[in-house]
N, CA, C and O atoms as a Tinker XYZ file with bonds, in Angstrom:
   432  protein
     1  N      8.821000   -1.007000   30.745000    73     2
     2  CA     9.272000   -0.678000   29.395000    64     1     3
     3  C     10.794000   -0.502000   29.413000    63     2     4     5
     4  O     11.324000    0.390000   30.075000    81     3
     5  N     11.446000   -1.329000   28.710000    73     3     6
     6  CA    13.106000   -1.453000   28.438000    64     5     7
     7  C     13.372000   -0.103000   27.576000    63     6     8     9
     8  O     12.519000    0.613000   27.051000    81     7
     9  N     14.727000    0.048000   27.570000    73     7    10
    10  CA    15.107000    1.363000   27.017000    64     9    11
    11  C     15.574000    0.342000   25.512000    63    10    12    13
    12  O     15.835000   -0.859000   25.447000    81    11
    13  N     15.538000    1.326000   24.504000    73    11    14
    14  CA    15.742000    0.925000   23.377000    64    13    15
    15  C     17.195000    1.466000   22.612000    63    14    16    17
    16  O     17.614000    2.609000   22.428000    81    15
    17  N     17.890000   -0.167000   22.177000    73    15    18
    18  CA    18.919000    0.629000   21.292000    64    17    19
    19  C     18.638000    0.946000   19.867000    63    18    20    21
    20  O     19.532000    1.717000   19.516000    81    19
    21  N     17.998000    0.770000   19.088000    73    19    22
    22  CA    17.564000    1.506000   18.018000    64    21    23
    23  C     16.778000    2.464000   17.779000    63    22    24    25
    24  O     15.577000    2.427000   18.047000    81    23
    25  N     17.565000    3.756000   17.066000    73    23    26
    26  CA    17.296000    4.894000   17.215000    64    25    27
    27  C     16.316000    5.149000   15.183000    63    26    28    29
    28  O     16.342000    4.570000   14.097000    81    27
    29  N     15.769000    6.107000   15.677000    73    27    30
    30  CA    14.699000    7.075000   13.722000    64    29    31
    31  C     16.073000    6.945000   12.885000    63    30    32    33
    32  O     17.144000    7.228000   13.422000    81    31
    33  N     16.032000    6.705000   12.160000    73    31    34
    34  CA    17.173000    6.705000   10.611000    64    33    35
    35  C     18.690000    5.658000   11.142000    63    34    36    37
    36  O     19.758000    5.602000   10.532000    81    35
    37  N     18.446000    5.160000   12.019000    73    35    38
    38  CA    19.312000    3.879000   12.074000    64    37    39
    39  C     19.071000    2.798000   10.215000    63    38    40    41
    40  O     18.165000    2.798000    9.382000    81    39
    41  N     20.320000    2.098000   10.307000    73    39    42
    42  CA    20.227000    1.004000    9.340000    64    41    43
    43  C     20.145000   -0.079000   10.153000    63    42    44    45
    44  O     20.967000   -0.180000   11.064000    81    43
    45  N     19.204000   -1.014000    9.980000    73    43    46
    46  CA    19.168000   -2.273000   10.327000    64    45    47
    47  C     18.620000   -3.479000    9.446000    63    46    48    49
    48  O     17.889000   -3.400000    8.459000    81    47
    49  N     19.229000   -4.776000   10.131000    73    47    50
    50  CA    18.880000   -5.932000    8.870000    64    49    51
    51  C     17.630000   -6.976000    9.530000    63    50    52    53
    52  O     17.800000   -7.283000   10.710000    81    51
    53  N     17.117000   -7.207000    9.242000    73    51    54
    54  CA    16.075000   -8.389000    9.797000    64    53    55
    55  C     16.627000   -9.652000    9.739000    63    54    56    57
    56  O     17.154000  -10.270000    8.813000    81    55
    57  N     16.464000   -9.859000   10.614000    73    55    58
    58  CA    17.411000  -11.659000   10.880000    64    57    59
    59  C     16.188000  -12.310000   11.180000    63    58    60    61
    60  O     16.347000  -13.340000   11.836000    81    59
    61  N     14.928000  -12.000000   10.879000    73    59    62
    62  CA    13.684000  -13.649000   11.365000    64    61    63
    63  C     12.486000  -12.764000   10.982000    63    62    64    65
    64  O     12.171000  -11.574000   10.970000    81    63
    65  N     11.975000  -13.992000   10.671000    73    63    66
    66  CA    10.448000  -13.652000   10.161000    64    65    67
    67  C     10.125000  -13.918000    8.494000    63    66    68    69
    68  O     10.542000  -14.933000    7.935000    81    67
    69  N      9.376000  -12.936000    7.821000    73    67    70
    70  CA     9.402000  -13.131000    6.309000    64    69    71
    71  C     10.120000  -12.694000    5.976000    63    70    72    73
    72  O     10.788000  -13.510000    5.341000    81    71
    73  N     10.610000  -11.621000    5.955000    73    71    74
    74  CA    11.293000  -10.106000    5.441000    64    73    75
    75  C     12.773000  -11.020000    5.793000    63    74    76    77
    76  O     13.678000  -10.333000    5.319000    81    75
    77  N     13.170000  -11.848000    6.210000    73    75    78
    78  CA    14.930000  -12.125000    6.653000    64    77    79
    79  C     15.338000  -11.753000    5.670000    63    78    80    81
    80  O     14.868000  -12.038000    4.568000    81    79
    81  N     16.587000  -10.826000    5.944000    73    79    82
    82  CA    17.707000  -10.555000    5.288000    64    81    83
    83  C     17.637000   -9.239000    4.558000    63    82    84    85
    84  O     18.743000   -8.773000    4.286000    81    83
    85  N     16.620000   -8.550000    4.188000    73    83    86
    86  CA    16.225000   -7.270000    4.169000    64    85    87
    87  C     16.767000   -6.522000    4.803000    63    86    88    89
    88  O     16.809000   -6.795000    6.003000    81    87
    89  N     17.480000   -5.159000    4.316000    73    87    90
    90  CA    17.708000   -3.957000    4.880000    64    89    91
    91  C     17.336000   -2.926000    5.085000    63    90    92    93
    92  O     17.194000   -2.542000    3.924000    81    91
    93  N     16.940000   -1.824000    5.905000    73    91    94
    94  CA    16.278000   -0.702000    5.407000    64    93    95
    95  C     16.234000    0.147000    6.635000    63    94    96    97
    96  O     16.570000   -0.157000    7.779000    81    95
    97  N     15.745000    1.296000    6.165000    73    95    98
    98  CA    15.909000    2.955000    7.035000    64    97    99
    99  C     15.361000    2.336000    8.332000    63    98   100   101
   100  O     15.086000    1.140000    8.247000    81    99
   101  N     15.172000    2.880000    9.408000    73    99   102
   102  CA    14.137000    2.679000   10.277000    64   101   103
   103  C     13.304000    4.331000   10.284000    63   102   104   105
   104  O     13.810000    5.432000   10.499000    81   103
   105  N     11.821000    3.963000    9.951000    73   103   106
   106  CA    11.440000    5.128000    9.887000    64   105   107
   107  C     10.987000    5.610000   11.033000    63   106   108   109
   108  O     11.295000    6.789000   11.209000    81   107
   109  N     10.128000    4.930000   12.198000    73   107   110
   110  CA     9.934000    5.296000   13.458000    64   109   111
   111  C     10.036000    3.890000   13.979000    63   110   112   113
   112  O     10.014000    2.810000   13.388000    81   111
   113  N     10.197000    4.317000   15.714000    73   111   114
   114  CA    10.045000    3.503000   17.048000    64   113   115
   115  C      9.005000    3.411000   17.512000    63   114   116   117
   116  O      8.183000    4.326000   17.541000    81   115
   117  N      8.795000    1.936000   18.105000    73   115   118
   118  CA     7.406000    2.208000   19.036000    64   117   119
   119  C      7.362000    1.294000   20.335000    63   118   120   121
   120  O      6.675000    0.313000   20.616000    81   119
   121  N      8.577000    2.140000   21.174000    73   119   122
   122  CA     8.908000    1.573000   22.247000    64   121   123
   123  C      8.213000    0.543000   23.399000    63   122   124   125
   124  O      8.559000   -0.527000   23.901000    81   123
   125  N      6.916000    1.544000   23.564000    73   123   126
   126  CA     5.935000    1.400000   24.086000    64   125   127
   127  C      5.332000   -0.932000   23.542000    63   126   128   129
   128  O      5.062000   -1.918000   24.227000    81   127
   129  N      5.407000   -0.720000   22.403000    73   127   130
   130  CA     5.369000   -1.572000   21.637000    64   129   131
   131  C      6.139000   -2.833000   21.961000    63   130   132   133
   132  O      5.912000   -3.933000   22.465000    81   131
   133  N      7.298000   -2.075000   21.365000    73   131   134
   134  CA     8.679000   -2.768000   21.429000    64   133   135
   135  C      8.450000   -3.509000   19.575000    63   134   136   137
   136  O      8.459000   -4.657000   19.132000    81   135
   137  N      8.250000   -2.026000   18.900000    73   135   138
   138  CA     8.227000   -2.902000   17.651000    64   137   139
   139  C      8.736000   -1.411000   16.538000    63   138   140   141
   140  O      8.737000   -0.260000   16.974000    81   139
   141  N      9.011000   -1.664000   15.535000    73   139   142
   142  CA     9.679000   -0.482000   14.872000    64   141   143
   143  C      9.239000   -0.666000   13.307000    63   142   144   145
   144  O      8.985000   -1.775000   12.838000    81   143
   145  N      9.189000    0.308000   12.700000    73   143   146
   146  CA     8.927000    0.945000   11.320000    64   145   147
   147  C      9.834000    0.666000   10.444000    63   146   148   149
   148  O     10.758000    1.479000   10.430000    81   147
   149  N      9.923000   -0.361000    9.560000    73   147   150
   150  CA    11.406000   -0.110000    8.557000    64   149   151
   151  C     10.837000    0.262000    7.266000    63   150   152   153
   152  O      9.660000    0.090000    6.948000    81   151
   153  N     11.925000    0.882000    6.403000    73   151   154
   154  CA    11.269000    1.470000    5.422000    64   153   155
   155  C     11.630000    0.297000    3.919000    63   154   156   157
   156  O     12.703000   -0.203000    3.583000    81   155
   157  N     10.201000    0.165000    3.265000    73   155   158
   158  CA    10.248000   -1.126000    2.194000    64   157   159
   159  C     10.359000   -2.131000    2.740000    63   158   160   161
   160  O     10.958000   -2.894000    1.982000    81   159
   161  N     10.047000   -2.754000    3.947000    73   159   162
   162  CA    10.168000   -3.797000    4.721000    64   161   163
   163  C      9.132000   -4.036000    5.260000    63   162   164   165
   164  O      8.647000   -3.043000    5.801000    81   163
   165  N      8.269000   -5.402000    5.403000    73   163   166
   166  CA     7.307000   -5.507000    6.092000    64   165   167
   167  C      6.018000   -5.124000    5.161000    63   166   168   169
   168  O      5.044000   -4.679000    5.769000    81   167
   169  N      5.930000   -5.243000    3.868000    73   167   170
   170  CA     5.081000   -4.079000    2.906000    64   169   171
   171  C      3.719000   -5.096000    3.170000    63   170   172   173
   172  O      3.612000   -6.235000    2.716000    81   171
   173  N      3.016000   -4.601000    3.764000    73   171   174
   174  CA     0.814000   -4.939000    3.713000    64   173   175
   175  C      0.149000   -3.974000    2.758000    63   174   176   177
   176  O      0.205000   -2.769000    2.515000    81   175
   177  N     -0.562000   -5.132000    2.287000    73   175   178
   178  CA    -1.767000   -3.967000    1.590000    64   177   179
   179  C     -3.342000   -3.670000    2.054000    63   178   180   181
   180  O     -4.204000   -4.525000    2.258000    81   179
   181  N     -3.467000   -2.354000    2.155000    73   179   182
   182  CA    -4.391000   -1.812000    3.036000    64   181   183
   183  C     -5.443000   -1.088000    2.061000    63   182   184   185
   184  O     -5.064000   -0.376000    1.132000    81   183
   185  N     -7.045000   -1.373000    2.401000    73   183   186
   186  CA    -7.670000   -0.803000    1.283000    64   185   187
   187  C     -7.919000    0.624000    2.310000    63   186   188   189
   188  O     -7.821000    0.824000    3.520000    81   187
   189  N     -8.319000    1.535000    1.024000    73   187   190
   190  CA    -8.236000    2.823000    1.685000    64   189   191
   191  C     -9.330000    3.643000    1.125000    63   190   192   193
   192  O     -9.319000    3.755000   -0.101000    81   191
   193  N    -10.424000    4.333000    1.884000    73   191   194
   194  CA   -11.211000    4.492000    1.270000    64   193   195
   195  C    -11.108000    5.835000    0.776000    63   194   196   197
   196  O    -10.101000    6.269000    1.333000    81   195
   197  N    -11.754000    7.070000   -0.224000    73   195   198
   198  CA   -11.562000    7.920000   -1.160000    64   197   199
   199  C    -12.122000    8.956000   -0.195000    63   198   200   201
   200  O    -13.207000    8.803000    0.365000    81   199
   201  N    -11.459000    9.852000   -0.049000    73   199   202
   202  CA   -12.089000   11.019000    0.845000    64   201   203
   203  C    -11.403000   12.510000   -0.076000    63   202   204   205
   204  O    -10.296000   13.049000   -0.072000    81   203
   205  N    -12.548000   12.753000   -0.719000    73   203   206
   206  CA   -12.079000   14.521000   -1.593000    64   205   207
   207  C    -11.477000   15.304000   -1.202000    63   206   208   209
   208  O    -10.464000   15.805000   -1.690000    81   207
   209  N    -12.387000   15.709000    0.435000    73   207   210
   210  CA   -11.732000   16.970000    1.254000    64   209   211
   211  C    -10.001000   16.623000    1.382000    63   210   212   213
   212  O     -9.133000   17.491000    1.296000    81   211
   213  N     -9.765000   15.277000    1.588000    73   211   214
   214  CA    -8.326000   15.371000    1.542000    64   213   215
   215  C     -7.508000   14.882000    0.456000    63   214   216   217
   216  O     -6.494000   14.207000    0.628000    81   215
   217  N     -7.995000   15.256000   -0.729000    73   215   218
   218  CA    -7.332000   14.704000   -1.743000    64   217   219
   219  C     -6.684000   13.171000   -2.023000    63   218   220   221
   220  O     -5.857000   12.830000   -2.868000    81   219
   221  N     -7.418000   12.332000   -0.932000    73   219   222
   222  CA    -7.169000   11.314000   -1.230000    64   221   223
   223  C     -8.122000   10.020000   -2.069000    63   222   224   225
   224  O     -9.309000    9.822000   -1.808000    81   223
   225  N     -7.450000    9.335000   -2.952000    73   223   226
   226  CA    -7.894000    8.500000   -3.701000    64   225   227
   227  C     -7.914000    7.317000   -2.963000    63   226   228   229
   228  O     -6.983000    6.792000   -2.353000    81   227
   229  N    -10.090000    6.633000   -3.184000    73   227   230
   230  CA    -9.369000    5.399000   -2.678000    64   229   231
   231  C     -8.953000    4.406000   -3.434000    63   230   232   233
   232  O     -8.705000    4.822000   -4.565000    81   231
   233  N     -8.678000    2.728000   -3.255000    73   231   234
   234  CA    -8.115000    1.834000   -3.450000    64   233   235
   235  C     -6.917000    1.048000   -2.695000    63   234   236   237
   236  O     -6.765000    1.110000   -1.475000    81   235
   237  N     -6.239000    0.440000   -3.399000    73   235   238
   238  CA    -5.454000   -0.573000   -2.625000    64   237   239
   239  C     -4.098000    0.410000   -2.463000    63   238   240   241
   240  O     -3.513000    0.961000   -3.395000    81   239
   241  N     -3.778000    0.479000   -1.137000    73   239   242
   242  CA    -2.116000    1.055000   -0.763000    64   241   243
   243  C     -1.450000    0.049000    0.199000    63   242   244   245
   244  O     -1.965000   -0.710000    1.019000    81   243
   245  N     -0.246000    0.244000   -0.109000    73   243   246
   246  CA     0.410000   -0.766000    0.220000    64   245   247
   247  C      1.262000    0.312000    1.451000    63   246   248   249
   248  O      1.138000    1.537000    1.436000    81   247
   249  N      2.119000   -0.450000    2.470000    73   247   250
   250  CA     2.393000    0.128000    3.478000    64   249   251
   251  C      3.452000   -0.350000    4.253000    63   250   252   253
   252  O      3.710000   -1.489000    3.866000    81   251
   253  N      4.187000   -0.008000    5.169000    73   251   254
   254  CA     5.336000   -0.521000    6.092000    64   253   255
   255  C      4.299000   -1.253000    7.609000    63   254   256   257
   256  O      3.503000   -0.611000    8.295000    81   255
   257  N      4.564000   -2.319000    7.722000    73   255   258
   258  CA     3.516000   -2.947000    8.797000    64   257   259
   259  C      5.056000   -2.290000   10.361000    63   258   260   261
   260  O      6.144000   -1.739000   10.193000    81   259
   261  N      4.340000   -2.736000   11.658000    73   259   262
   262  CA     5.337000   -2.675000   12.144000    64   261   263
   263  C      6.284000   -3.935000   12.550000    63   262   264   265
   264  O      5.904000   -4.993000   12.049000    81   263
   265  N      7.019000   -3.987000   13.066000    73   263   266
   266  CA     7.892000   -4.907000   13.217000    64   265   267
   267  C      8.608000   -5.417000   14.528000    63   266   268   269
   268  O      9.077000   -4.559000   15.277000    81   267
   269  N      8.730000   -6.786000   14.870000    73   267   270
   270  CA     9.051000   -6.420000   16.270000    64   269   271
   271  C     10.590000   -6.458000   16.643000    63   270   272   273
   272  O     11.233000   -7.279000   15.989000    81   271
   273  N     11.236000   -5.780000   17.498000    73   271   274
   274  CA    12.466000   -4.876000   18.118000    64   273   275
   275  C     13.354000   -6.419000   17.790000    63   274   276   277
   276  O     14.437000   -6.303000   17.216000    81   275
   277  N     13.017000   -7.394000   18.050000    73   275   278
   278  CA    14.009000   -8.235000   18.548000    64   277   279
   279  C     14.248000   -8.905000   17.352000    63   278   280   281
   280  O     15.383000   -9.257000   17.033000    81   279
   281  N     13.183000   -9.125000   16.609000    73   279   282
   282  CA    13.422000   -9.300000   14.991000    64   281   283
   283  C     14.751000   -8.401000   14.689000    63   282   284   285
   284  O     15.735000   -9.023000   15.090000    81   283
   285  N     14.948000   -7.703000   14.371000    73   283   286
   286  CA    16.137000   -6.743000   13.616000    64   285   287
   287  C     17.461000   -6.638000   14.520000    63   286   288   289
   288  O     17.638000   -6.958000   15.695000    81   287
   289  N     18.289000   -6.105000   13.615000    73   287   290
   290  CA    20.002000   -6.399000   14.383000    64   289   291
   291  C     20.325000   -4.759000   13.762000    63   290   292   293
   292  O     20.028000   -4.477000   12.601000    81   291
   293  N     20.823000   -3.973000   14.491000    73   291   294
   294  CA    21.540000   -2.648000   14.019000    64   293   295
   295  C     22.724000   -2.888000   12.699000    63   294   296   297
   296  O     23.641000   -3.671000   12.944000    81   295
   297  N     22.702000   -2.477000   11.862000    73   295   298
   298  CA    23.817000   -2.427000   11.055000    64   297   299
   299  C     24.957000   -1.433000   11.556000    63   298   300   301
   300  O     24.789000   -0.266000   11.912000    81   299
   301  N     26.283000   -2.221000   11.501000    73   299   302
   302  CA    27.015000   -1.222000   11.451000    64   301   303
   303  C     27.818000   -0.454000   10.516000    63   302   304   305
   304  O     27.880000   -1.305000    9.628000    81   303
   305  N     28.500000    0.566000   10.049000    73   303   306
   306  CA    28.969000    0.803000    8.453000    64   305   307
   307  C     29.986000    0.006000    8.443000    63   306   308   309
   308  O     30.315000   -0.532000    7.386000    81   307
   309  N     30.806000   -0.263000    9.831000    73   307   310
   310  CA    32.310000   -1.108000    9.160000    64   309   311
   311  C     32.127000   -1.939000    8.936000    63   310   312   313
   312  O     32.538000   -2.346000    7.850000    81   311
   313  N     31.033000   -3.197000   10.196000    73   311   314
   314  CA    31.876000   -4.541000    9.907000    64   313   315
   315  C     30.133000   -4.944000    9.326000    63   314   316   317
   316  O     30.201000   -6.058000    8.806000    81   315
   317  N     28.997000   -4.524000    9.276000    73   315   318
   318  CA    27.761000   -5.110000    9.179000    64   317   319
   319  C     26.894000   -5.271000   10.314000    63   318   320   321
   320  O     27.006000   -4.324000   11.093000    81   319
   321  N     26.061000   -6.156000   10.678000    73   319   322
   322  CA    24.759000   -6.433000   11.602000    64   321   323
   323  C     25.800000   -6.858000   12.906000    63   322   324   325
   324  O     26.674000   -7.711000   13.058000    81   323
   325  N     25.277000   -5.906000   13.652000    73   323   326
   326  CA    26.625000   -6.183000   15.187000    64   325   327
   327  C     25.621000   -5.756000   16.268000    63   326   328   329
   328  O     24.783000   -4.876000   16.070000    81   327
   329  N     25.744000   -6.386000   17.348000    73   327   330
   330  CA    25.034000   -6.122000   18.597000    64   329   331
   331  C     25.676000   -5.062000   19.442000    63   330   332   333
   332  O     26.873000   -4.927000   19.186000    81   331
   333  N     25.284000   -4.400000   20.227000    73   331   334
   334  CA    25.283000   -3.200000   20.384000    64   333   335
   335  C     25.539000   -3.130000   22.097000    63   334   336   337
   336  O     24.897000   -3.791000   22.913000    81   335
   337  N     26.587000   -2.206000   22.405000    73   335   338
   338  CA    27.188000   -2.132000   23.611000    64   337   339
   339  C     27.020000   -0.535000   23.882000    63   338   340   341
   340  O     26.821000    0.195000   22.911000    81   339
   341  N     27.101000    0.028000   25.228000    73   339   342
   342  CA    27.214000    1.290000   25.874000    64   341   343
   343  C     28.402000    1.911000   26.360000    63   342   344   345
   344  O     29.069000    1.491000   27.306000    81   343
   345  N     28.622000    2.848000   25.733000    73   343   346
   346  CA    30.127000    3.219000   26.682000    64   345   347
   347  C     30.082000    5.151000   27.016000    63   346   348   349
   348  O     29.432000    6.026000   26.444000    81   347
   349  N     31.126000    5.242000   28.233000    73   347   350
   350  CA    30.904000    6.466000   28.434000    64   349   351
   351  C     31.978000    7.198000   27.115000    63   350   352   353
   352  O     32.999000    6.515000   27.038000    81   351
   353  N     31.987000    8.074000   26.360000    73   351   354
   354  CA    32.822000    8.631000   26.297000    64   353   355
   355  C     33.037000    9.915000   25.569000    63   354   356   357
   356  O     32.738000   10.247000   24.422000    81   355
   357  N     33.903000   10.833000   26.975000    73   355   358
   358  CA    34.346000   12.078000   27.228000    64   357   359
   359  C     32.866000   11.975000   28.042000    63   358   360   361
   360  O     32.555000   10.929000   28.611000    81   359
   361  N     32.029000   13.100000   28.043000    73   359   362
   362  CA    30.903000   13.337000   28.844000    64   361   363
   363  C     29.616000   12.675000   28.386000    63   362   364   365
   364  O     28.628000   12.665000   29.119000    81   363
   365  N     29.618000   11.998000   26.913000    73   363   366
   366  CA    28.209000   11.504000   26.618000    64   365   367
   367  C     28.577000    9.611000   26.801000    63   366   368   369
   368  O     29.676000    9.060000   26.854000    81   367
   369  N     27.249000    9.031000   26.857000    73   367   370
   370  CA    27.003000    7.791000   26.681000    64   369   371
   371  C     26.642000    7.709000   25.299000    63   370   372   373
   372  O     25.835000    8.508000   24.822000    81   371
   373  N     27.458000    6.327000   24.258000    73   371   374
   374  CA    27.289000    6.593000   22.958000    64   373   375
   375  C     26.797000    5.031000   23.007000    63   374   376   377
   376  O     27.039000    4.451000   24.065000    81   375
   377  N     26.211000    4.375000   22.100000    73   375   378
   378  CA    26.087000    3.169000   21.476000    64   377   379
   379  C     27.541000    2.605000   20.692000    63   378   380   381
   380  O     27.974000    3.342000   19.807000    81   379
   381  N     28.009000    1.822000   20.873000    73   379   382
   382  CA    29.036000    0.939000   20.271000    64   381   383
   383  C     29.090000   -0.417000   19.394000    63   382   384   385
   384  O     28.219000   -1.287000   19.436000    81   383
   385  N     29.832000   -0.444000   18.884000    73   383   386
   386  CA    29.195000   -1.926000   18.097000    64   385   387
   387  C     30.309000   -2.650000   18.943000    63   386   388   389
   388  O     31.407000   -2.415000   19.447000    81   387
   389  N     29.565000   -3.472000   18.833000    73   387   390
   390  CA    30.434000   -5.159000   19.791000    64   389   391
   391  C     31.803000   -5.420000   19.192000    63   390   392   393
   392  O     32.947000   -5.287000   19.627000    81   391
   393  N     31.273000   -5.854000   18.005000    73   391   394
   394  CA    32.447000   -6.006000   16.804000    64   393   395
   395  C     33.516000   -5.783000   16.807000    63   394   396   397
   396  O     34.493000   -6.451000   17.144000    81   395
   397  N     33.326000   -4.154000   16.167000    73   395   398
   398  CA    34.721000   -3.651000   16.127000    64   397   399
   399  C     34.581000   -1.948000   16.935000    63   398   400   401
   400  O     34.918000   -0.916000   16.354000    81   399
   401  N     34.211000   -1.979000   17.868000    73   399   402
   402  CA    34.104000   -0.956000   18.715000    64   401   403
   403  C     34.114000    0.329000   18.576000    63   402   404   405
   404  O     34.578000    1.214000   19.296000    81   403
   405  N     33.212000    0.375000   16.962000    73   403   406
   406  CA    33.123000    2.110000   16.648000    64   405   407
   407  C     31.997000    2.223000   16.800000    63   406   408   409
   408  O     31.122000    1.359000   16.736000    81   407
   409  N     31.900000    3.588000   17.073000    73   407   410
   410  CA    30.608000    4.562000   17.951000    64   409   411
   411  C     29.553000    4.538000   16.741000    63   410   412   413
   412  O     29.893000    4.659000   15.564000    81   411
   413  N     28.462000    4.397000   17.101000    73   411   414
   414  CA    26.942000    3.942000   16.213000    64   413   415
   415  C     26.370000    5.236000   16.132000    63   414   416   417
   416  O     25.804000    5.562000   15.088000    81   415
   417  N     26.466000    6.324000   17.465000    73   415   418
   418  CA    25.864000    7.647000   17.548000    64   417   419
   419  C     26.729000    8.584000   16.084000    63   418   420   421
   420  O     27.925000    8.653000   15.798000    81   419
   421  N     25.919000    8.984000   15.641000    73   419   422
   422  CA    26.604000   10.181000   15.066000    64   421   423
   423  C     26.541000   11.242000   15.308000    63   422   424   425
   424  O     25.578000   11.817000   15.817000    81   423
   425  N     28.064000   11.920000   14.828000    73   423   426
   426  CA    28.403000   13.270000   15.887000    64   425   427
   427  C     27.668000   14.311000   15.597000    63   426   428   429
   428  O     27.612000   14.374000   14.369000    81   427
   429  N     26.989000   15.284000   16.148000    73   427   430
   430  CA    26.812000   16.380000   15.856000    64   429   431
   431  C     27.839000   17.560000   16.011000    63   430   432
   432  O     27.529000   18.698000   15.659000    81   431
């Protein structure tokens, strides 16, 4: 299992598949996978059946399918969809964009 550069609430764009060119949240990872959650992206419809105890209604819901890792490109805020480099700096390892070489991590 490869380590992953896309991180929960990253922006990224889909470059292949149906969805090309779509943007959206990433809502979860699934490393294990190697496939990820975007949010309004990927939408299936799933029938769902009616269960009281949990207040749920059934019928047709629609849903985020998952998606696979290599499909999508990280957005960056400056320059857009940029591939993604590692660098040390001061004491942490941050994500970088290729591009134009600003830090992808945000600071806490």
């Amino acid at each position: 299992m490869a380590t992953v550069d896309i991180h929960q609430n990253d922006t990224v764009k889909v470059i292949a598949g149906r969805d090309k060119g779509k943007e959206g949240r990433v809502l979860r990872v699934l490393p294990g996978a190697g496939k990820v959650l975007i949010e309004h992206v990927s939408i299936v419809k799933k029938n769902v059946r009616p269960n009281p105890q949990k207040a749920i209604k059934g019928g047709i819901a629609e849903q985020e399918a998952p998606i696979a890792i290599s499909n999508v490109m990280l957005v960056c805020g400056a320059c857009g969809p940029a591939r993604v480099r590692h660098e040390v700096r001061g004491v942490k390892k941050v994500r970088v964009c290729a591009k134009c070489n600003a830090a992808l991590d945000k600071e806490k």
